[in-house]
C-alpha positions as CSV (number, residue, x, y, z in Angstrom):
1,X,-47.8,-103.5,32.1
2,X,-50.6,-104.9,34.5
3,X,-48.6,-105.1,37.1
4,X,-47.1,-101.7,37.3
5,X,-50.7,-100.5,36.8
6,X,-51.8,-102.6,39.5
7,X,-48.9,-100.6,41.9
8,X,-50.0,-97.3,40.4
9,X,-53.8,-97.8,41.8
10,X,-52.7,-99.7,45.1
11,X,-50.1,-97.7,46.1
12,X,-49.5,-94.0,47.1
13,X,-47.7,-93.3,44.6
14,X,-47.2,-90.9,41.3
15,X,-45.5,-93.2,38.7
16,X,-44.2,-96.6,38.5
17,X,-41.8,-97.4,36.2
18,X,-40.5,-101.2,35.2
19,X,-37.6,-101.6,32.5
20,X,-36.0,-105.0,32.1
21,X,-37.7,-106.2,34.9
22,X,-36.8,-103.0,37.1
23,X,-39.7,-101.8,38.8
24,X,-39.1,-97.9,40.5
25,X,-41.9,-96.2,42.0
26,X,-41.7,-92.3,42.0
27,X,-43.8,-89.9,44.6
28,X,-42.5,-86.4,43.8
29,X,-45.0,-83.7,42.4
30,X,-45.5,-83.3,38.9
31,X,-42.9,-84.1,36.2
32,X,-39.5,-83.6,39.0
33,X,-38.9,-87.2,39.0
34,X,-39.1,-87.7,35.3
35,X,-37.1,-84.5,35.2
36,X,-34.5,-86.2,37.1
37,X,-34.4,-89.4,35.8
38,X,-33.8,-87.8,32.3
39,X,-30.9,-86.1,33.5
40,X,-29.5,-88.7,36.1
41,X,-30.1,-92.1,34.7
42,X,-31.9,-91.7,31.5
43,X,-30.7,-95.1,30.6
44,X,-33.7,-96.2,32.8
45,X,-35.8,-94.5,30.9
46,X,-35.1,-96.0,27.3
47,X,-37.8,-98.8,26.0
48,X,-39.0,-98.3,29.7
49,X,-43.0,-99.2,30.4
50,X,-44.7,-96.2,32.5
51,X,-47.8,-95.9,34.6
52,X,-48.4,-92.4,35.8
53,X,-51.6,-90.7,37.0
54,X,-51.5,-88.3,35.4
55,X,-49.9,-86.7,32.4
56,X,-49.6,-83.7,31.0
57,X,-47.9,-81.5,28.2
58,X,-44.3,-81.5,30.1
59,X,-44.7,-85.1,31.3
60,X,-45.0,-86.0,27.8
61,X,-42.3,-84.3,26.3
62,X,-39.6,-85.5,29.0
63,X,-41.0,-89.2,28.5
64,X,-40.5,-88.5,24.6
65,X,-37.2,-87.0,25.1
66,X,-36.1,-90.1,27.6
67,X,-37.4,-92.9,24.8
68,X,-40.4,-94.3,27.0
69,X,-41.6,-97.4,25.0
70,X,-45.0,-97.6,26.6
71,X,-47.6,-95.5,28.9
72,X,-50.5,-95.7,30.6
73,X,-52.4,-93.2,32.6
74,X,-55.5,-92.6,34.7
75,X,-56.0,-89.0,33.3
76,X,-53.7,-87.5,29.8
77,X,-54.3,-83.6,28.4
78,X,-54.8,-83.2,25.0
79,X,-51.5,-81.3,24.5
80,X,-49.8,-84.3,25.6
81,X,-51.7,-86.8,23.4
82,X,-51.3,-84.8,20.2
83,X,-47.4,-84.5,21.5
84,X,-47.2,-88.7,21.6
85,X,-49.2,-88.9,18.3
86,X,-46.0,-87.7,16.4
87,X,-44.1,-90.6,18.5
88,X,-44.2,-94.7,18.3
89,X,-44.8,-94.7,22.3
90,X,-48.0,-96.8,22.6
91,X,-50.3,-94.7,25.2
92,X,-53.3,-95.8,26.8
93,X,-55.2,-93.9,29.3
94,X,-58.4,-94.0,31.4
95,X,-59.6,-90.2,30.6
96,X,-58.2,-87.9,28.5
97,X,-59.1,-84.0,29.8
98,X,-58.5,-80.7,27.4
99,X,-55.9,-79.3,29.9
100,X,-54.1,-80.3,33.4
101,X,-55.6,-78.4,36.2
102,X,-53.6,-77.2,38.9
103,X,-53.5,-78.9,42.4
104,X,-56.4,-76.5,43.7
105,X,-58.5,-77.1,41.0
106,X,-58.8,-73.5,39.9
107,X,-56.7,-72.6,37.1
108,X,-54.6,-74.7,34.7
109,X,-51.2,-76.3,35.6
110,X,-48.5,-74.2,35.7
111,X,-46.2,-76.2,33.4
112,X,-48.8,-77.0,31.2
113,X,-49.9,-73.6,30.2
114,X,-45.9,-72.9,30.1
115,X,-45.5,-75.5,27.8
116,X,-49.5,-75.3,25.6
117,X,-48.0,-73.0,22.7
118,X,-44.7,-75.3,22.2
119,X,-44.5,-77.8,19.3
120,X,-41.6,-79.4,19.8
121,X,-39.8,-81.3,22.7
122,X,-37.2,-79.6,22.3
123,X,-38.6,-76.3,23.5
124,X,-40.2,-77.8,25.6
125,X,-37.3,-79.0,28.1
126,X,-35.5,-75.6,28.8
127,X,-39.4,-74.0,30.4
128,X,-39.4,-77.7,32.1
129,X,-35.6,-76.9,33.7
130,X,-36.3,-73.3,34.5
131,X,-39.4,-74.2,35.8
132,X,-38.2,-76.9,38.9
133,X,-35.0,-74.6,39.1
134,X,-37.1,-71.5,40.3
135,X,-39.6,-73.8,42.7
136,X,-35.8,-75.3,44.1
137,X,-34.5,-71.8,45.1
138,X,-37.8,-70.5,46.5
C-alpha cells in the first residue's frame, strides 16, 4: 500500500491503483475513471488496493460496487465513510471532511449532493451514469 501512496503524493495524479502487482495510475476528474474501470475491466478492480485523493459519496459506491479490498485517501466525506462502514473494505484516510466541495470551492460537489440522500450502492450508480453521460454530450 506504501508504495502506491508514495505515487499518489509524488505524482500528478488522481488515483493509483495496484492489483496483483499491477500498478495503474488514473488522472481524469472526479470518479470517470473509476466509472470506467467498473464498466470496462472491473476485473481490475476486485481485491484491488486504491490510493485516491480524494473520495467522496460516488467514489465510494463505484469502489464498493467494483470489490476494492483496500483504500487510502488524503481527504474522504462522511457520506462516503458511513457508505464503507457497511463494507469489509479497510479505509484509511488523512482527513475526513462533512461533504466534497466542488472544484471552486464554493458549493458542494455535484455528484456528491446527487448522491447525499441515497442509501444504497445500488441507487447510487444510475445518478453516477447519468451524471458523466450529460458532462460527455455537453
Amino acid at each position: 500500500m506504501e508504495d502506491i501512496i508514495h505515487i499518489l503524493q509524488t505524482g500528478n495524479y488522481a488515483c493509483v491503483i495496484n492489483n496483483q502487482n499491477e500498478v495503474r495510475t488514473f488522472s481524469q476528474r472526479g470518479v470517470a475513471d473509476l466509472h470506467n474501470l467498473l464498466y470496462h475491466d472491473s476485473a481490475f478492480l476486485n481485491g484491488s488496493y486504491v490510493a485516491d485523493k480524494m473520495v467522496g459519496k460516488a467514489a465510494a459506491a463505484l469502489m464498493i460496487l467494483g470489490g476494492v479490498k483496500k483504500l487510502y485517501t488524503n481527504i474522504i466525506s462522511s457520506p462516503a465513510l458511513k457508505l464503507f462502514s457497511n463494507t469489509d473494505i479497510e479505509v484509511s484516510y488523512k482527513e475526513q471532511v462533512p461533504f466534497i466541495v466542488n472544484r471552486d470551492q464554493s458549493d458542494w460537489c455535484p455528484l456528491e449532493k446527487l448522491c447525499y440522500q441515497q442509501d444504497s450502492v445500488e441507487t447510487i450508480l444510475p445518478l453516477i451514469t447519468n451524471f458523466i453521460n450529460k458532462i460527455k454530450t455537453n
